[in-house]
N, C-alpha and C positions, 0 to 999 in steps of 0.2 A: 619475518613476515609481518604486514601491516598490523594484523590483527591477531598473531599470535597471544594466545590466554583471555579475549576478551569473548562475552558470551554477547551471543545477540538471538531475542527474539523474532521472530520473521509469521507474520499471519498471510491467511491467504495463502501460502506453503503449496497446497496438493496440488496447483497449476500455473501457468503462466507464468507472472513478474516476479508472483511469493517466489514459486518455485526455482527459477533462477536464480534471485538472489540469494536464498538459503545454502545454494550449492557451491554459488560463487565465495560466499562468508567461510563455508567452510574450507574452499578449496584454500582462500587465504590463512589456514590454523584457528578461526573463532570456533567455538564450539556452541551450535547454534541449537534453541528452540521452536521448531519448525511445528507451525500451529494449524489446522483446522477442521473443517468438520468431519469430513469421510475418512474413516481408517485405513480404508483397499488402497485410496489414490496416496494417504501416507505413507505407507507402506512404499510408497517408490520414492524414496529418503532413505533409506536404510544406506545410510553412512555411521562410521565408526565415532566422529563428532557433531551429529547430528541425532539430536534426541526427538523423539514427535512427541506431541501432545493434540489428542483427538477433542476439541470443546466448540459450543455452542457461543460464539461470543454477543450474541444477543439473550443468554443468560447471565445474570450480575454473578450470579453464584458460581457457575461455572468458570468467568473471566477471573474474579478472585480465587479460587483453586488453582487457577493455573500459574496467576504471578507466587503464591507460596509453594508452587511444585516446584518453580524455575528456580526459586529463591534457596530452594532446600536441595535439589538436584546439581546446579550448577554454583552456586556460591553468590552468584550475584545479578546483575543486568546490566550490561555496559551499552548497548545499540539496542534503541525497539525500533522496529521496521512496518509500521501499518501498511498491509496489501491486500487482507482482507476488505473485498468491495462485491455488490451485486449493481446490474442496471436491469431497469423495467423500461419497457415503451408508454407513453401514456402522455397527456397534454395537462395543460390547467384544467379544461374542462370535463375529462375522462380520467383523471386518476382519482383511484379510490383512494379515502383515509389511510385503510390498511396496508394496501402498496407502497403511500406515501411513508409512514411508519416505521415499516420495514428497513426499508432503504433509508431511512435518517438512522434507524436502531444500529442498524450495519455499520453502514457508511463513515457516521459520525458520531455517535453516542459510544461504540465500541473503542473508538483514538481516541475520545476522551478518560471514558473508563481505565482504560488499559496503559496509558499514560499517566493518569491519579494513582493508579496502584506502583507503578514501575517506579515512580521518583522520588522514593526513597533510596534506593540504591543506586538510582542513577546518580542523584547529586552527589554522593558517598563517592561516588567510581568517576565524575565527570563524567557523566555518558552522552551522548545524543539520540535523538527521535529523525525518523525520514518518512514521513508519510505521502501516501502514494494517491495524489489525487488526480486530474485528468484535465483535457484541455476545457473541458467543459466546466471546469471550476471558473477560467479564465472570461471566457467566450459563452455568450447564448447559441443555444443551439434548438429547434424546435422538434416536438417528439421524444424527449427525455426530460420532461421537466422538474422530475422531484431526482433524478441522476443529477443534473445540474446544480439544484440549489446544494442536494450532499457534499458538492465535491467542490462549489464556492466556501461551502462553511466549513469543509479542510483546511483551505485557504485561510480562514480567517481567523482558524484555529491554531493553526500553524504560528501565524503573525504576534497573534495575542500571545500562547505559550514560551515564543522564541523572546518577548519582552520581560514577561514577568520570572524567566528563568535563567536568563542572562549572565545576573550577578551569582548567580550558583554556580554557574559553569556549564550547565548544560543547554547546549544548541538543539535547535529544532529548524527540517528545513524539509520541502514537500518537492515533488517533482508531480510535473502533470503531462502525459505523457497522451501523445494522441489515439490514434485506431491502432493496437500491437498486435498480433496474430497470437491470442489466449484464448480459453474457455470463455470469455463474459461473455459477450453475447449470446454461446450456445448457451449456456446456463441456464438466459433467461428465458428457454425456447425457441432460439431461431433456427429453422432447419438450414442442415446442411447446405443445400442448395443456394437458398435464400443468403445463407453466411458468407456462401464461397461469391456469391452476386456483390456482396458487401465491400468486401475485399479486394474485388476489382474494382471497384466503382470509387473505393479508397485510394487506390495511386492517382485519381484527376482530382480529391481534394487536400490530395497532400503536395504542396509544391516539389517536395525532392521524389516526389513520381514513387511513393513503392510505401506499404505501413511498416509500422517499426516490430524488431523483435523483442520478446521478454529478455535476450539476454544484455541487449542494449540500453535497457533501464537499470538494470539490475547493475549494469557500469556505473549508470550517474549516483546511485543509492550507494554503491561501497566508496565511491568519490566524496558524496556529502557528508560521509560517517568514517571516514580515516582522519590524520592527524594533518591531511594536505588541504584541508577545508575547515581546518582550524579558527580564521576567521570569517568564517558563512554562517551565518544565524536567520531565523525569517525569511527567508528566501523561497521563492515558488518558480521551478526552474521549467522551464516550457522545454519538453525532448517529443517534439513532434513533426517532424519534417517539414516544419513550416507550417501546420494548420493553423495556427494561429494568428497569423500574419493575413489570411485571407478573409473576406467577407463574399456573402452571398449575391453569385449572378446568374 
């Protein structure tokens, strides 16, 4: 199996894309660290090579406990998987600081943290990073404007770490993935209704007519982080049906 004995961390975990992939990592033999903040929705992991670890990763302290649990738990880190993400609604003109904040803390100060800590052992192991950013890292889009700048500065984070990490050995590569049928938006509040209006209104701006599933990202992430994407470094890979390709009419 591709990934038999190699461990990989997976954030974001209790829903959606985390969630997918950490299931999918495992169903390939890795023996995975499935990360996030509510224990109840961890708790639906309870696999035999699947550990959870319940943290705050906008605590420094907390994100450092958890790369020397993984460290001391599992023996080492060969795959991190950033999926950990929130979105807020909000303009240039109406977001608050703290929203803004929030969502960079998340978003992107977390892939950095958690990547500083992990590459120690990743370069030891050859490992790779797959962060999970969105078409909106790519593309402006109005109505989410501190979600977009987070998820360009994955982008760019990606680019930069995938250079200066290169000659170690260890790749870095992001996938931005358009509207997928997940918890984000509910997260941020949006009612049901409201969500399920989204969703429809999503197949007329996705050209292949329909949003994507978590487990259809969770494909392209075990693709970026197996030995068949060996030479894929820096790369930001668009799994969007197409939204990217369009512009507004």
């Amino acid at each position: 199996m591709e990934f038999d004995g190699k461990v990989a961390i997976v954030t974001g975990a209790t829903s959606g894309i985390g969630m997918a992939t950490a299931f999918r990592f495992a169903n390939e033999g890795a023996r995975v660290a499935a990360v996030g903040r509510r224990k109840d929705a961890l708790a639906k992991l309870d696999r035999p090579n699947i550990r959870t670890y319940p943290v705050d990763l906008t605590s420094e302290k907390e994100t450092e406990t958890l790369i020397q649990s993984v460290l001391r738990d599992l023996g080492g880190i060969d795959i991190l998987v950033n999926a950990a993400g929130i979105i807020a609604s909000g303009t240039i003109e109406n977001s608050t600081l703290a929203d803004y904040d929030l969502m960079m803390n998340i978003n992107v100060r977390s892939v950095f943290q958690l990547t500083q800590l992990a590459l120690p052992s990743m370069i030891e192991r050859k490992g790779n990073i797959v962060n999970v950013s969105s078409v909106t890292g790519l593309r402006a889009f109005p109505g989410v404007f501190a979600y977009c700048v987070s998820k360009a500065a994955v982008d760019q984070l990606t680019r930069c770490a995938a250079l200066e990490l290169a000659a170690k050995g260890v790749r870095v590569n992001a996938v931005n993935p358009g509207v997928v049928r997940t918890n984000l938006h509910r997260n941020s509040g949006m009612a049901e209704e409201t969500y399920a209006g989204f969703l429809e209104r999503s197949k007329t701006t996705h050209p292949l007519g329909r949003v994507g599933e978590p487990e259809e990202i969770a494909d392209l992430i075990l693709f970026l982080a197996s030995s068949k994407a060996g030479w894929i470094t820096g790369g930001t890979y668009s799994i969007d049906g197409g939204r990217a390709q369009t512009c507004a009419r």
